[in-house]
Z-matrix of the N, CA and C atoms (Angstrom, degrees):
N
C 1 1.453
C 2 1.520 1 109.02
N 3 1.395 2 101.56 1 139.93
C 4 1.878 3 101.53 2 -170.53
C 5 1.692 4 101.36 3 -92.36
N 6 1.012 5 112.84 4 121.61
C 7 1.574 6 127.71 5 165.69
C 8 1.721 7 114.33 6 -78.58
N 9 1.482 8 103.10 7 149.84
C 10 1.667 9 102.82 8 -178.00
C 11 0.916 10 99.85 9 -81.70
N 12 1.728 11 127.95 10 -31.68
C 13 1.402 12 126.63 11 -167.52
C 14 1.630 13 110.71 12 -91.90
N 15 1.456 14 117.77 13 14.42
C 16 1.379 15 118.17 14 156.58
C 17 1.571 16 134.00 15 -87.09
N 18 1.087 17 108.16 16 115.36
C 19 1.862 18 102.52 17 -157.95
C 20 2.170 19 96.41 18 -67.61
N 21 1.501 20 84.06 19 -29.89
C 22 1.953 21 87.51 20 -177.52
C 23 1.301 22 117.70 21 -66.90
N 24 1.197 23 112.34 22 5.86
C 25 1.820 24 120.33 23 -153.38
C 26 1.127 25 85.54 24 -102.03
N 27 1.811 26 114.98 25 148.67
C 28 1.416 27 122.07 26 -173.36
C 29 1.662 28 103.01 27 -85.35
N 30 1.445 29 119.32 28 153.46
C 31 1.334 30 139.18 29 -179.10
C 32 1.621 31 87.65 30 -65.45
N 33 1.809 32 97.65 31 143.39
C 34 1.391 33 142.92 32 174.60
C 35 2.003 34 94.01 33 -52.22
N 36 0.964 35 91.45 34 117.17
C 37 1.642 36 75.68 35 168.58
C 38 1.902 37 126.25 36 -68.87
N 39 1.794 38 103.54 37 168.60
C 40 1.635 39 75.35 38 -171.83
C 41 1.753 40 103.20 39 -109.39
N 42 1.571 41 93.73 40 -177.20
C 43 1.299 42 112.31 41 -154.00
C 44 1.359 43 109.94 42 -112.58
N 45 1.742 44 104.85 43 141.52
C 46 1.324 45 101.22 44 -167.89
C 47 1.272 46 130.02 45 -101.87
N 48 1.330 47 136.71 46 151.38
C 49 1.760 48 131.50 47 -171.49
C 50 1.652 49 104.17 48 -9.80
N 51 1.465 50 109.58 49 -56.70
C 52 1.605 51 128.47 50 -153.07
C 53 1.882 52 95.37 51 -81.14
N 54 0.942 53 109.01 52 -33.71
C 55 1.795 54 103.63 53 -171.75
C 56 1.768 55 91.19 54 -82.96
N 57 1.459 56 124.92 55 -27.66
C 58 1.414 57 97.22 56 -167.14
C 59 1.658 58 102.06 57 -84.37
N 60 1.478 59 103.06 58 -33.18
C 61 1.349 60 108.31 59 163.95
C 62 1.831 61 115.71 60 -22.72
N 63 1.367 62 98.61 61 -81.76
C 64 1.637 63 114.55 62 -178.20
C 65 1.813 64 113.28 63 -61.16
N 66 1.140 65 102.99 64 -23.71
C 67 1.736 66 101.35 65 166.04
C 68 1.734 67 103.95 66 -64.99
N 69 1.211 68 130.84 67 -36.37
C 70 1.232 69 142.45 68 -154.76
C 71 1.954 70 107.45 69 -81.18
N 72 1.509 71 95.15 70 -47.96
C 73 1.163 72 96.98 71 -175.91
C 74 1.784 73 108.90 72 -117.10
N 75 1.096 74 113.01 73 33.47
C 76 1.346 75 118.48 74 158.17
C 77 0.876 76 118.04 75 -70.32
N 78 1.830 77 120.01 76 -76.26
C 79 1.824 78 103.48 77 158.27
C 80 1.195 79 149.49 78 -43.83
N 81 0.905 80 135.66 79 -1.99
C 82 1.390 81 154.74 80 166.26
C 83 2.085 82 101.46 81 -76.77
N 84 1.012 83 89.31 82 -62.10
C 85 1.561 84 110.01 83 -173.55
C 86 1.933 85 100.67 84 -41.34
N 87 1.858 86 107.97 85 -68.75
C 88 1.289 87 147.01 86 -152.57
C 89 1.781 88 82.55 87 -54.07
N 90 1.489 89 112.64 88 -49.62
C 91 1.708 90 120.58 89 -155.86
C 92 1.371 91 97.50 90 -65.76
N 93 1.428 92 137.42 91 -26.72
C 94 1.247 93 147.84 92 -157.48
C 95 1.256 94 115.98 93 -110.88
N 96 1.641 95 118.94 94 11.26
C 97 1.356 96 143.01 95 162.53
C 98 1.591 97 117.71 96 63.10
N 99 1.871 98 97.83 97 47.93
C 100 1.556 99 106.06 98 -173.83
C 101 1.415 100 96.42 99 -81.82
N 102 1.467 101 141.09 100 175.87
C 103 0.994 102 145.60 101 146.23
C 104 1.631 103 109.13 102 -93.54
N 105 1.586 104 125.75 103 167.98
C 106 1.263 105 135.84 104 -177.70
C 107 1.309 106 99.77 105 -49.24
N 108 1.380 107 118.16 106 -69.27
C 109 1.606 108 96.18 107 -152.46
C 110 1.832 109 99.26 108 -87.62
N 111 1.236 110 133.74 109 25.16
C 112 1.262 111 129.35 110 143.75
C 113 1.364 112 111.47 111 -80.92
N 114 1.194 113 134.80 112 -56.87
C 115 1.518 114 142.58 113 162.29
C 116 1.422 115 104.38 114 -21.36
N 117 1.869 116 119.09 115 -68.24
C 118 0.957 117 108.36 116 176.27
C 119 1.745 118 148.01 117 -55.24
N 120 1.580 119 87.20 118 -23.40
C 121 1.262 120 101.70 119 170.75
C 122 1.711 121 127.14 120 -88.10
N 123 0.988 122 111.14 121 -44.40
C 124 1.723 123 121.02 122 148.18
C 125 1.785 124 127.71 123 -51.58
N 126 1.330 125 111.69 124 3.86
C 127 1.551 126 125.28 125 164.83
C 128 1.346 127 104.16 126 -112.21
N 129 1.400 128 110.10 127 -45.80
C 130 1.776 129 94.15 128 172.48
C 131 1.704 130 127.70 129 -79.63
N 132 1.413 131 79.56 130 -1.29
C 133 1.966 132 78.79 131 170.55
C 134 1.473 133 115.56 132 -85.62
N 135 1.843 134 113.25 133 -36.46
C 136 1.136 135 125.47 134 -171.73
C 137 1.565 136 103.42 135 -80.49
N 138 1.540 137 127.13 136 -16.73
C 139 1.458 138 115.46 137 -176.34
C 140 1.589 139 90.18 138 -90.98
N 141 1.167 140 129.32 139 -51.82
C 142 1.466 141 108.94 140 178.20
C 143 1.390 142 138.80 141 -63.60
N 144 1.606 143 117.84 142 0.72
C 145 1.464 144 135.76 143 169.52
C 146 1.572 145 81.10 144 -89.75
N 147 0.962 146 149.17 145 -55.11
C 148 1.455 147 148.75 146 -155.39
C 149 1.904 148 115.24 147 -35.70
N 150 1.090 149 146.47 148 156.83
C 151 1.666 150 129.73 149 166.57
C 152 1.219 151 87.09 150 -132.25
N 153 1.449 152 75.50 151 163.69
C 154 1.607 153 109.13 152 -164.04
C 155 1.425 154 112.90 153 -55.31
N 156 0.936 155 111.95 154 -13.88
C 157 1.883 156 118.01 155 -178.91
C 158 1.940 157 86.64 156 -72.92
N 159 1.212 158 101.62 157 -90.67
C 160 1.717 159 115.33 158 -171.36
C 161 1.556 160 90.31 159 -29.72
N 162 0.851 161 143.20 160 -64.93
C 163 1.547 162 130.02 161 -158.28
C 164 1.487 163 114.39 162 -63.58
N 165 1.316 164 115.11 163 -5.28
C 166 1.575 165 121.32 164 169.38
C 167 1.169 166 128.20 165 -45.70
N 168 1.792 167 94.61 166 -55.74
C 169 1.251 168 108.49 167 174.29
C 170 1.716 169 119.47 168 -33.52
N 171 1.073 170 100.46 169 -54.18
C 172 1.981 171 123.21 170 -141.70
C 173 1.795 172 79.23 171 -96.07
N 174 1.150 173 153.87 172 -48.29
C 175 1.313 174 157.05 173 126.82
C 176 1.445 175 102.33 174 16.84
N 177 1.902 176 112.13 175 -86.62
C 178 1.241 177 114.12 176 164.87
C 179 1.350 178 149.37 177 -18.89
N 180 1.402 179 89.71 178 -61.70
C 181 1.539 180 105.53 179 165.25
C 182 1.403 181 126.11 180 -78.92
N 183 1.291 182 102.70 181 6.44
C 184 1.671 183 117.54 182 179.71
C 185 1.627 184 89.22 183 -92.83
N 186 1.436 185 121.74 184 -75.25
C 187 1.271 186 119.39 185 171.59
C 188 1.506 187 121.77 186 -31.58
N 189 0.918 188 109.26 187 -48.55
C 190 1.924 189 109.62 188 -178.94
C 191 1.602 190 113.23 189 -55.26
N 192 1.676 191 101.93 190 -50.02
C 193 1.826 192 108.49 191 177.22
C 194 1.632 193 108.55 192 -82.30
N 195 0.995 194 93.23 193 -1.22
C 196 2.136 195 93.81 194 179.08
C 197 1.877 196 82.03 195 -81.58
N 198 1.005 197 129.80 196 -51.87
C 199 1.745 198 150.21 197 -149.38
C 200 1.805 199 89.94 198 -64.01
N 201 1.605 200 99.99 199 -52.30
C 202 1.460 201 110.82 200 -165.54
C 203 1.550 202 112.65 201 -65.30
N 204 1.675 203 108.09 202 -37.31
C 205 1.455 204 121.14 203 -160.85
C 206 2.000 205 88.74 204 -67.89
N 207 1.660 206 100.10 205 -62.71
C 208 1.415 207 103.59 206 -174.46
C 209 1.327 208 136.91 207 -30.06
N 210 1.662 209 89.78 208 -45.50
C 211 1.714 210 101.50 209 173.47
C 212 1.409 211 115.76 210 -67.99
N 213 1.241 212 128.71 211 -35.34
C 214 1.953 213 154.53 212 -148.25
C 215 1.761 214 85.07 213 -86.30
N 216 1.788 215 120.44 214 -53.92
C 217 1.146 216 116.11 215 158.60
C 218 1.242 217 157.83 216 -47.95
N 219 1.518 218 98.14 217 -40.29
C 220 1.291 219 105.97 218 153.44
C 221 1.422 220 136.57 219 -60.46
N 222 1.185 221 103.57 220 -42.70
C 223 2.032 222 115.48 221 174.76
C 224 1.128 223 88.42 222 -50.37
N 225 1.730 224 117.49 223 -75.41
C 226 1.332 225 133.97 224 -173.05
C 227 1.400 226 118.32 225 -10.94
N 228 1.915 227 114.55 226 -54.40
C 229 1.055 228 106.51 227 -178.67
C 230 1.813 229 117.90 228 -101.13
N 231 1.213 230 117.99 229 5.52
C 232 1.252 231 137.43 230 -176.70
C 233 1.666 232 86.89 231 -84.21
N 234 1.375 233 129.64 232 -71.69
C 235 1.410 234 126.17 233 176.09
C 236 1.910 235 113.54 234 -34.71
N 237 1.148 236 102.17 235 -62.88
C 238 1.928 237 109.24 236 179.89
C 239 1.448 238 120.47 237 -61.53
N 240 1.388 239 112.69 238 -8.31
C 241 1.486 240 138.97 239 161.70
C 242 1.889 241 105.51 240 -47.53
């Protein structure tokens, strides 16, 4: 089992436009007494009504944790070296 507090432990994998998306509006969803696979289905309706502008955002932050994973990888494999 991978621990956070293990420096040897492999990096969190990263996350995509659509997962940070649904991290975002899960709570929102959860308070309003959806169950999972309603949640799930009410995020993929709202990311595909979504345009390409609004999805930038969540894009971004896909790029930033793609940035984070890469670096977390590299040590990662510089350490297992």
């Amino acid at each position: 089992t991978r621990s956070a507090d293990d420096p040897s432990a492999k990096p969190k994998g990263r996350r995509s436009a659509y997962v940070i998306f649904v991290d975002e509006q899960r709570p929102k969803l959860e308070k309003q007494g959806m169950s999972f696979p309603e949640i799930a289905k009410k995020c993929g309706r709202l990311w595909r009504k979504m345009t390409p502008e609004a999805t930038k955002k969540y894009q971004a932050l896909a790029d930033e944790d793609k940035a984070r994973y890469e670096k977390e990888m590299d040590l990662y494999r510089a350490q297992s070296a």
